[in-house]
C-alpha positions as CSV (number, residue, x, y, z in Angstrom):
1,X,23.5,-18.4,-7.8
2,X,20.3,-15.9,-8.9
3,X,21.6,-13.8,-11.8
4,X,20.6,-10.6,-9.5
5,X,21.5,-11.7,-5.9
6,X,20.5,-8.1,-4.6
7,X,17.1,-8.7,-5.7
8,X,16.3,-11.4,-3.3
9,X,16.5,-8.7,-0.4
10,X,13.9,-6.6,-2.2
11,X,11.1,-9.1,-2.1
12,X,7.2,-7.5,-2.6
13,X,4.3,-10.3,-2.5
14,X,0.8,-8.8,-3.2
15,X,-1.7,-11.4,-2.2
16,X,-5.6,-10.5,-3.3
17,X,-7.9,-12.4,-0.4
18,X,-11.8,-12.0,0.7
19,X,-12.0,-12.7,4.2
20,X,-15.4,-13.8,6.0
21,X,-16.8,-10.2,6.1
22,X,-16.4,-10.2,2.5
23,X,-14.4,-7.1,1.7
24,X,-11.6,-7.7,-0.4
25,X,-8.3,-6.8,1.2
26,X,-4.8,-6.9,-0.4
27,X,-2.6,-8.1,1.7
28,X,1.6,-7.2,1.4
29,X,4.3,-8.9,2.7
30,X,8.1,-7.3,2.5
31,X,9.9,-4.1,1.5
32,X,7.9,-1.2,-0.4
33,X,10.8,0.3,-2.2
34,X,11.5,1.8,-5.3
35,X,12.3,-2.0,-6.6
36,X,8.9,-3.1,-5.9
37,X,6.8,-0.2,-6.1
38,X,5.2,-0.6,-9.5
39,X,4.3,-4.1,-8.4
40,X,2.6,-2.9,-5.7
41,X,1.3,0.0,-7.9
42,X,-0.4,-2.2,-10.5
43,X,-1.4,-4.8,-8.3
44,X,-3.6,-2.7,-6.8
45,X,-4.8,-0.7,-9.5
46,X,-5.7,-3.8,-10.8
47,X,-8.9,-3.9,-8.5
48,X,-9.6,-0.4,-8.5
49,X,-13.3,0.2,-10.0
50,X,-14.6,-3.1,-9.1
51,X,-15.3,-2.7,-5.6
52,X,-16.3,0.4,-3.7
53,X,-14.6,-0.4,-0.7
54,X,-10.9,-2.0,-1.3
55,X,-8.7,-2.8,2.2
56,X,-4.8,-2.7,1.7
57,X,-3.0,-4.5,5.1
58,X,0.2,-3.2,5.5
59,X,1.2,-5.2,8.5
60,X,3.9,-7.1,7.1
61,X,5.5,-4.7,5.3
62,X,9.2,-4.4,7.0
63,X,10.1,-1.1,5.2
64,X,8.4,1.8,3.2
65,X,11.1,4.0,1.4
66,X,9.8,7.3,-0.8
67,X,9.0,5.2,-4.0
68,X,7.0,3.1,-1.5
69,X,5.4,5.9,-0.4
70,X,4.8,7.5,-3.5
71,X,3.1,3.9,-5.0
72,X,0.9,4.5,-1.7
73,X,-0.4,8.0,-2.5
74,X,-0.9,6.7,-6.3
75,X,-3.3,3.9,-5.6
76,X,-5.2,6.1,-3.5
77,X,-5.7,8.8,-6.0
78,X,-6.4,6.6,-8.2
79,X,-9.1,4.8,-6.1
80,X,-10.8,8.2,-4.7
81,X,-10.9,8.9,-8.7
82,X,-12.4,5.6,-10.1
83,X,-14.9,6.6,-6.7
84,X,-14.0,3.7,-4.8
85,X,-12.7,3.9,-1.0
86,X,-9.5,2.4,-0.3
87,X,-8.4,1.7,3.6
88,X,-4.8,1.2,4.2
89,X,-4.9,-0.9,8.0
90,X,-2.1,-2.5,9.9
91,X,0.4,0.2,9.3
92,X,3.6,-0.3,11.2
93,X,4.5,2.6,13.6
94,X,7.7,3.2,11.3
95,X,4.7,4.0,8.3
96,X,2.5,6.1,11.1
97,X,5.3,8.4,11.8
98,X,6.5,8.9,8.0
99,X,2.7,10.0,7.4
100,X,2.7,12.2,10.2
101,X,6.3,13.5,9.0
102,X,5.1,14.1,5.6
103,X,1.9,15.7,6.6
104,X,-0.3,12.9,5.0
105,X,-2.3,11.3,7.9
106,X,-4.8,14.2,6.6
107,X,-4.9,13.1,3.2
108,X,-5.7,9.2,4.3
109,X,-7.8,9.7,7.5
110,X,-9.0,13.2,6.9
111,X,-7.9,14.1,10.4
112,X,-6.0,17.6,10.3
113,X,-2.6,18.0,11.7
114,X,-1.3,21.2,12.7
């Protein structure tokens, strides 16, 4: 029996990968939560300023809470400021609609919502 059985339902894998086109992508599997949100946090921040152009798939991400989404806007601050671009893709329809909630589909496609 895990010394913390609660944590095995809070599961965050980062996984660093270069696909054939050569862009380095950061794929993430599981819940972005406040459990896992610094993993996801310094994960990323971990590649920030080596590459101008950094991809983070979010398609198998199950669940995005306001830590999650929090970790989200801090990797992409900290990418614009290191002056690298950072592309979140595969969002899940759940992750679309909390942007649009929170008014940040702006802030990550520069589109303007009124």
């Amino acid at each position: 029996m895990a010394a913390n059985p609660l944590a095995t339902s809070w599961p965050l894998a980062v996984d660093f990968r270069i696909p054939a086109d050569g862009t380095p992508t950061v794929l993430c599997r599981g819940r972005l939560i406040s459990e896992t949100s610094e993993l996801f946090r310094s994960e990323v921040k971990k590649l920030v300023g080596r590459n101008h152009l950094l991809v983070v798939d979010l398609s198998q991400v199950t669940y995005v809470d306001s830590s999650g989404l929090g970790a989200i806007i801090a990797v992409y601050v900290s990418a614009k400021r290191a002056g690298d671009e950072l592309r979140f893709i595969n969002l899940s329809e759940r992750l679309k609609d909390l942007l649009r909630i929170t008014r940040l589909t702006a802030f990550f496609d520069g589109s303007r919502q009124d």
